[in-house]
C-alpha angles and dihedrals in degrees: 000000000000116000121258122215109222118190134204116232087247094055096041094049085053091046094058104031097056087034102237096137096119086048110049092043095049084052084051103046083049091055091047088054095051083050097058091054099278112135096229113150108238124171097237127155132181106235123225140201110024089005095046104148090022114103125210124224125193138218112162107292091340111097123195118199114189148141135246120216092187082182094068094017093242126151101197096196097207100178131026111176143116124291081260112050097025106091096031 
């Protein structure tokens, strides 16, 4: 079964208004390989507090705060913004 990216209307509106399409899918498609077993080196960080169970990915200023449903092979991004703006 291969992994599907699900986005939430507020990530993707970031996504195609400030044009990081390329960039936030190619972060994702590393995590999912270092999922599958690959030692690709990937800045990821499990969140605590409000955003307990959710993980953060970085790529430069651009966070990207999601989950991982390992069951149905899902990452939900919940939230695709800059450093600044992302957890508010």
């Amino acid at each position: 079964m291969k992994w599907r990216i699900d986005f939430s209307i507020n990530a993707y509106k970031f996504i195609e208004k400030q044009n990081v399409k390329d960039k936030v899918i190619g972060e994702l498609r590393k995590l999912i390989l270092k999922l599958k077993g690959d030692s690709i080196n990937v800045n990821l960080k499990k969140l605590e507090g409000e955003w307990k169970g959710y993980y953060r990915l970085r790529k430069g200023k651009i966070r990207i705060i999601f989950e991982i449903n390992t069951g149905k092979k899902v990452l939900y991004v919940e939230r695709v913004d800059f450093r600044g703006n992302v957890y508010k």
